[in-house]
N, C-alpha and C positions, 0 to 999 in steps of 0.2 A: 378209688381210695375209699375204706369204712369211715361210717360217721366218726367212729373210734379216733382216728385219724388226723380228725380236724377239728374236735373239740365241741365247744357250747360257747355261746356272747352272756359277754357280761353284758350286767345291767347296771343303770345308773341313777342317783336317788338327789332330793334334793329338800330344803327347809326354808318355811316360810320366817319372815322377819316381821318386817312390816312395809308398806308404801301401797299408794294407791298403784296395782298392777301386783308386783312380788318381788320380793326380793331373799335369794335362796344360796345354796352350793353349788346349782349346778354352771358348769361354765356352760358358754358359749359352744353352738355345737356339738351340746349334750341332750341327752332326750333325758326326760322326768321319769321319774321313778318313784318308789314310797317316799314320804316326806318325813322327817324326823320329827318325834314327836318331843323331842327332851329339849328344844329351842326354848331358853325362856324368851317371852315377851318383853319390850324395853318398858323401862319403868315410866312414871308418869313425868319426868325429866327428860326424856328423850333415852337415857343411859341402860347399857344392855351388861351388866354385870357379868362376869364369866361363869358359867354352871359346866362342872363334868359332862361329859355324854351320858349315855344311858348305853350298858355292856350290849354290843355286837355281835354275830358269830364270826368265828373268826376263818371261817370254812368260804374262800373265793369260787369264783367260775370256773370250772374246768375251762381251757381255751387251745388256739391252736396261735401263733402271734407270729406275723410274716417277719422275717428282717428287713431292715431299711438297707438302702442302697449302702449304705455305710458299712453297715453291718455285713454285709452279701459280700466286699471287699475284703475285709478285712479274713472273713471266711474262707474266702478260695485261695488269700494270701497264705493261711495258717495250714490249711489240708496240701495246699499245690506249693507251696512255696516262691510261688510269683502273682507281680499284683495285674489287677487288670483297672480298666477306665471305668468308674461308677459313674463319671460325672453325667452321662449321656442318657443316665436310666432314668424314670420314669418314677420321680420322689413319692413318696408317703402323702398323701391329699390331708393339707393340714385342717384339721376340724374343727378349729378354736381352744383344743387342750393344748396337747402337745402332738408336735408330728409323730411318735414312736409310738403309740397309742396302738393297742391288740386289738380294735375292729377296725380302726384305718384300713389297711393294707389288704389291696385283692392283687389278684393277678388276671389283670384282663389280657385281652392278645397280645397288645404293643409290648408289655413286659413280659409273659412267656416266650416271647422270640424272641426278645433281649439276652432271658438267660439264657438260650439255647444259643446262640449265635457267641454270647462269652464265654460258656464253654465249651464249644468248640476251640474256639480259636487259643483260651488254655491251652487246654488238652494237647494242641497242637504244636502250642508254642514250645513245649517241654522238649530241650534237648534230651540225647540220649543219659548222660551225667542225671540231668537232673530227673530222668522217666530213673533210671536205677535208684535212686536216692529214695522213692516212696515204692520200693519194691523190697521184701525183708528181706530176702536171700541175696538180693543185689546183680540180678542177672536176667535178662529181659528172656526169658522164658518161659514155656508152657508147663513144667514142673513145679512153676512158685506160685502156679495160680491160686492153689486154696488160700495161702498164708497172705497173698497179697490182697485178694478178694476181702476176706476177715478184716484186715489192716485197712483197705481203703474206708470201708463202710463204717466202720467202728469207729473211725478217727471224723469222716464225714457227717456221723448221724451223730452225735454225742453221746454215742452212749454201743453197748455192746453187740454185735451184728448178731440177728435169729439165724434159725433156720431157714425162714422163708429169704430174707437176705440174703444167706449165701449161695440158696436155690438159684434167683433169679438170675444175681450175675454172677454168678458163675455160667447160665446160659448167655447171658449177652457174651462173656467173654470165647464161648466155644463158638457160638454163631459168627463173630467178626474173626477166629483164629483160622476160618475156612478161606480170609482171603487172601492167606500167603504173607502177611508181612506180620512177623513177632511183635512189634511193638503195638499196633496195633488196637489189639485187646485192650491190653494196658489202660491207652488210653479213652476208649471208650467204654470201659469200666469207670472209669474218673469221670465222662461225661455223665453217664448215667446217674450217678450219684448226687454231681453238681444239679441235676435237673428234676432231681427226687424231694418231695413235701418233707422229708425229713431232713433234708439238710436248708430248704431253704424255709421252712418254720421253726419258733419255737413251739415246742411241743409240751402240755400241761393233762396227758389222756390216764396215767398212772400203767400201774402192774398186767400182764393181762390178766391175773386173776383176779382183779378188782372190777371188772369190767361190768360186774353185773351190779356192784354196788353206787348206791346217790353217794357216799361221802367216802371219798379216798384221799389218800396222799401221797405226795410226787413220790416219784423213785429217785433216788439220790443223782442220780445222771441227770433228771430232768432239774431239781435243783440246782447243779451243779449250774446247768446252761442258764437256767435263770439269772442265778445269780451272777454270771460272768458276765453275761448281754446286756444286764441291767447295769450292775457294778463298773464295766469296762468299754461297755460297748463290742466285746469280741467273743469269739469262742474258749469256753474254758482250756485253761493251761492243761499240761501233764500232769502235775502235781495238786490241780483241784479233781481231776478225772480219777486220779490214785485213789482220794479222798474217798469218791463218790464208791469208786471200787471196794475199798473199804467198811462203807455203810455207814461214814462218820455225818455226813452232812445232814440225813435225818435223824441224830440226834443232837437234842436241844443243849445239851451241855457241852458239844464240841462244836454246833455251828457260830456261835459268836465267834473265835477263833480263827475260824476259817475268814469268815467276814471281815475280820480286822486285820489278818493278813493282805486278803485283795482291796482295804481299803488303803493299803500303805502303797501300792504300786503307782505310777506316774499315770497310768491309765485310768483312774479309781479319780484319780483327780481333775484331769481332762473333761470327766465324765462329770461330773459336780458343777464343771464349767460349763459342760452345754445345759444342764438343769438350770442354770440360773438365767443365759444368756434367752433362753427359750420360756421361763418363768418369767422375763420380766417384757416379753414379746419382743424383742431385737434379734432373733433370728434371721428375718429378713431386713433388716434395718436399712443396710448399705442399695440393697435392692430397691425398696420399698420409700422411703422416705424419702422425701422434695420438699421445696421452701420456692416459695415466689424469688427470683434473683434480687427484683428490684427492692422487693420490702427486706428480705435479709440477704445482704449482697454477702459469699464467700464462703455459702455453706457448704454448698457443695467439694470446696476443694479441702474443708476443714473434715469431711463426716467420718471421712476415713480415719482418720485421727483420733476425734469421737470416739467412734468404736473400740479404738486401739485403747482409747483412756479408760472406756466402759472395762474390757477385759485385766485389766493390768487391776483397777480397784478391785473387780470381782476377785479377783486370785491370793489378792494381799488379806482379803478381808472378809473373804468368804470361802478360801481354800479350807481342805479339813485341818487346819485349826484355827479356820474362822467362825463368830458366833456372829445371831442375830442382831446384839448389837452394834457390833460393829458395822455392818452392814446397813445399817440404817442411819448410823450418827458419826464414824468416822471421817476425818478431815479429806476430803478429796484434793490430791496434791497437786500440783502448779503444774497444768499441762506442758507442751511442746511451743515453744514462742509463738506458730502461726495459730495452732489452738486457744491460747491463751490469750494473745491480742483479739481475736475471735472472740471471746466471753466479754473484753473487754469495750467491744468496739459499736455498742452502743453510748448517742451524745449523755446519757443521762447515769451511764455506768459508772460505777465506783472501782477503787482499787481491791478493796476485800469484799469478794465477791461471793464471802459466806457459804462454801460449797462445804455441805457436810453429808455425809449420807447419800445412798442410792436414788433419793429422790432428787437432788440436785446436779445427778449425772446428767449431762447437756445431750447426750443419747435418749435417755430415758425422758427431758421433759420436752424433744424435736420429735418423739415416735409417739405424744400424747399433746399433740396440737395442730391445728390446721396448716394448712400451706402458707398462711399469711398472716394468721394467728393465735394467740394462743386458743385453749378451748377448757376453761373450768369446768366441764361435763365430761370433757373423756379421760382429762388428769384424775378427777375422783371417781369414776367409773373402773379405772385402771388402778387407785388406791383401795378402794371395796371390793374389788374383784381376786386380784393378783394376791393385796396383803391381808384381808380380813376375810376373804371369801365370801362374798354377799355376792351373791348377784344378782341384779337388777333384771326384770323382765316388765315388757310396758303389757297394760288390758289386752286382750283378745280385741281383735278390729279398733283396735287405737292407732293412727296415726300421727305422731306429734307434730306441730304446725313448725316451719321450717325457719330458724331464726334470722334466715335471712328475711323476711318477710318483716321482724319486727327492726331489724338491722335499717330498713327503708323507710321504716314509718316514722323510728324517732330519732336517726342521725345520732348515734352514740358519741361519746365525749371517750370513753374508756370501753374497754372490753366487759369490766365488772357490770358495768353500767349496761351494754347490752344484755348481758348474761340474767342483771337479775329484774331487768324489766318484762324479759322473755318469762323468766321462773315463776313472774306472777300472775301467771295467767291460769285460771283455778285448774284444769286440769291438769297442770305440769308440777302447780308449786311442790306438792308434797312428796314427788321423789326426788325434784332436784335439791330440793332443802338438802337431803342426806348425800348427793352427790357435788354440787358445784359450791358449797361450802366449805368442802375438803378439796377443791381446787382451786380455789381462793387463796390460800394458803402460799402458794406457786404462781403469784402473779409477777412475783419479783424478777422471774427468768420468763422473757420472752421466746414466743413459739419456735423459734432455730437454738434456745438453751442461754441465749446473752443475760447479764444481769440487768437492770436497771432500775433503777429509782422513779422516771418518769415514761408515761403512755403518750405516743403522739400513733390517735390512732387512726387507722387506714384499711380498706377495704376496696375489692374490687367492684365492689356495688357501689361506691360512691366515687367520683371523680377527684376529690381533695379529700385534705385532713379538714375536719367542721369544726377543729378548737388547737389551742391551743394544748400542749402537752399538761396533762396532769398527771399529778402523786399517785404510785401507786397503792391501792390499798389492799395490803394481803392479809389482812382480819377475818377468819373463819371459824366456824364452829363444828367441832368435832360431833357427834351423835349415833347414839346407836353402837356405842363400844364401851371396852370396862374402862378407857381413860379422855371420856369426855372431856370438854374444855373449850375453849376459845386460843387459837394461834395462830400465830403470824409471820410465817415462814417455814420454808421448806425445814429448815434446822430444826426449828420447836417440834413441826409435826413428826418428823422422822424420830425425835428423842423420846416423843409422847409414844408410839406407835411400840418403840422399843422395850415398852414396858406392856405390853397389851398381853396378856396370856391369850388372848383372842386370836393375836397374830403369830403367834406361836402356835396355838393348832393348824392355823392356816398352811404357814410354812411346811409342819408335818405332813398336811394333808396335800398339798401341794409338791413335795416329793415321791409321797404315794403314788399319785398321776404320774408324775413324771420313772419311779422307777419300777412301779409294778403295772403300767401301760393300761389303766382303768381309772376310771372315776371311782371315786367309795361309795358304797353304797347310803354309808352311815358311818357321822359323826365317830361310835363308839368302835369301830374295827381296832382289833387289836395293836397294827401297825401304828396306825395315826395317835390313839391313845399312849403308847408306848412311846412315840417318837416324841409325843408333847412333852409327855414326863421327863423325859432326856434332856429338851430345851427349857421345863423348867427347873430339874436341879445341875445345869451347867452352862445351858446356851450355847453348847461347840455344836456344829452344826454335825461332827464327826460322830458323836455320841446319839445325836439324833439317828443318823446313819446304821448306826449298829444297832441301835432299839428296834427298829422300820424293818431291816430285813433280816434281821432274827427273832421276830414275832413268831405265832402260829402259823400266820397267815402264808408264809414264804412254803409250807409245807402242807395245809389243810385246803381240798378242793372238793366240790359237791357239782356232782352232775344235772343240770336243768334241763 
């Protein structure tokens, strides 16, 4: 295969804030790249008022971008018309963005003999009905080879078969027609295909006459697929491929259109839902997540449930005509009795259990606390990261000393009380101040998501409780954002939060990730810009949507 072929890696950039060590854009799992210089500095209050970016180009990486096993499904569903077992395949290595991410994905051994082994056994499976069905003349013979050849690849690569294409297999299909049995061919023409870089990449290389140029842009077929991969998760329709045929999707006056079209379909929507459920890191949640039994008895038979609450609020209130705020301050309704007796079924818990906003999802504050309890560093590590984009990074050769350690020394009364005993210790103070002060805020819900009023706390490092239960106190202070403050619950902060234009680029820049399968370079990229102004003259997240991938960006790529 030509370099041509397989594209160029993006790169990845990030911005300093302030803390002792750094704190930036780049998530987890991302390598540094240039630093934005348009950050302002917070002011002498702590307070980081919101400033425009400074304009970007709007000109991305050329790439080459694997499918996910999802994706590969849904693929061979749409060319072959039958589905085959993804489950067994060899997922996307998650890298702390997102799993769909365009340098994730290789293909080592164990998955190229995965694909070759599913399709074969396609290929194979195809009765004779359905081998006629993807033949245009409808006749399993050696006279419909051209047209079927044309049709498999064209429909397989997304986009129109070459010369060199019809070259090729057209000999795979004369070499396997020497061995006597008509169908045959067929199907290993189909294999071939299934097992070609262009049906199981997406592809971002341009024209071939551009090929000598640094800055090209897509050809309407490779938009076409972007945006269907992104938008749906699947291969573009008929009806987006007509488009592309047409020459409509690179231009700028007809692709909003199109955009708004595939945003109105059920899959458009689905797809919104793994962005969020994957944005707010519960993608593995039902996997991944444990609670001590003894310290929170019953989570485990509730989590499933959880989950189920998590998705059902994301859909209500975060579907495309859900906004930001809703998503952060809406009432979370009155789970399923055994769930809900669950929230209830701490001694210290109340009847109104104040559940407003995604931060008071019992999902969201059980995947942001220990096994046995809660943890005000990775709640607001997970508040700065996820909704405001900071992220924290500790010095070069810093090790921070392990709170168990101060856990032993002074027999905590409360969690708060570890936490900020631990924080004062001079190398730590000054990033947890901006971290476990925003998880302060969340002490109301214990580490399995219960409410409660009081702490009776417990550790496996100590044999008993050393006091008696006390008040909780979730008094924190906001910093480093345009809507500082002091609050005292998940509600306050969620409402506070809702108002951040801070968090509003975030969110932008955080669908960028997730639906152009890179990090930003910078702040000022046309998409994220665009997508911000979206959420601030309406806050639908659907508007957002169409600003994001009808940018330049969706069509302008430069060779590195």
């Amino acid at each position: 295969m030509s370099l041509r072929a397989f594209g160029w890696i993006c790169g990845l950039g990030t911005w300093v804030l302030a803390c002792t060590g750094q704190i930036g854009d780049t998530p987890a799992g991302a390598a540094s790249g240039e630093t934005g210089s348009d950050v302002p500095l917070p002011q002498a209050d702590g307070s980081l008022p919101y400033a425009a970016p400074q304009p970007a180009s709007a000109a991305l990486r050329g790439r080459t971008w694997l499918l996910t096993p999802e994706e590969y499904g849904r693929s061979v569903k749409d060319l072959l018309g039958v589905s085959v077992d993804v489950s067994d395949m060899d997922p996307v290595p998650d890298n702390g963005v997102y799993p769909n991410m365009s340098t994730s994905g290789l293909v080592r051994v164990t998955l190229a003999e995965q694909y070759a082994a599913k399709a074969e056994a396609a290929v194979l499976a195809l009765s004779d009905q359905q081998l006629r069905a993807l033949i245009p003349c409808g006749k399993v013979d050696a006279t419909c080879k051209a047209d079927f050849v044309r049709a498999a690849v064209t429909r397989a690569f997304r986009r129109p078969a070459t010369a060199e294409d019809l070259t090729n297999y057209g000999e795979v299909f004369d070499l396997v027609a020497a061995a006597g049995d008509p169908a045959l061919p067929f199907r290993w023409v189909l294999k071939g295909v299934l097992n070609s870089p262009y049906f199981l990449y997406r592809t971002e290389i341009g024209a071939a006459s551009d090929e000598a140029s640094a800055a090209f842009q897509l050809t309407d077929h490779e938009i076409a697929t972007f945006l269907s991969y992104s938008v749906l998760g699947a291969p573009p329709s008929a009806t987006l491929i007509a488009a592309a045929d047409r020459g409509e999707l690179g231009d700028p006056a007809l692709l909003p259109g199109h955009i708004e079209q595939l945003l109105s379909t059920p899959g458009a929507t689905d797809q919104l839902g793994h962005f969020f459920i994957q944005w707010l890191r519960l993608h593995t949640f039902e996997d991944e997540v444990e609670k001590f039994e003894d310290v929170f008895p019953g989570f485990a038979e509730v989590k499933a449930s959880m989950f189920a609450e998590t998705q059902s609020f994301l859909r209500t209130n975060g579907g495309m005509q859900g906004s930001i705020a809703s998503l952060l301050t809406a009432p979370v309704p009155e789970a399923d009795p055994a769930l809900s007796a669950f929230y209830r079924s701490d001694a210290s818990g109340a009847a109104d259990t104040d559940r407003k906003g995604l931060l008071s999802l019992g999902s969201v504050l059980a995947r942001t606390a220990k096994q046995y309890l809660t943890s005000p560093t990775l709640r607001g590590l997970f508040i700065r990261d996820q909704l405001l984009c900071q992220h924290i990074t500790l010095p070069e050769n810093f090790t921070p000393p392990p709170i168990e350690e101060s856990e032993l020394r002074m027999a905590p009364k409360t969690t708060r009380e570890l936490y900020e005993t631990h924080a004062a210790q001079p190398l730590c103070k000054s990033c947890h101040a901006l971290i476990d002060n925003v998880g302060y805020m969340l002490e109301n819900f214990d580490g399995a998501g219960r409410y409660r009023t009081l702490e009776q706390y417990r550790s496996p490092s100590l044999t008993a409780p050393v006091a008696a239960p006390q008040p909780i106190n979730a008094v924190g202070r906001l910093l480093n954002t345009d809507v500082d403050g002091e609050y005292a619950s998940a509600a306050e902060l969620g409402e506070a939060l809702s108002r951040s234009t801070w968090v509003r680029e975030c969110v932008a820049r955080q669908a960028f990730r997730f639906y152009f399968g890179q990090v930003e370079a910078a702040r000022g990229i046309p998409p994220v810009v665009e997508g911000t102004a979206a959420l601030d003259r309406t806050g639908l997240l659907r508007d957002m949507l169409v600003a994001l991938l009808s940018s330049p960006s969706t069509v302008e790529r430069v060779r590195e």
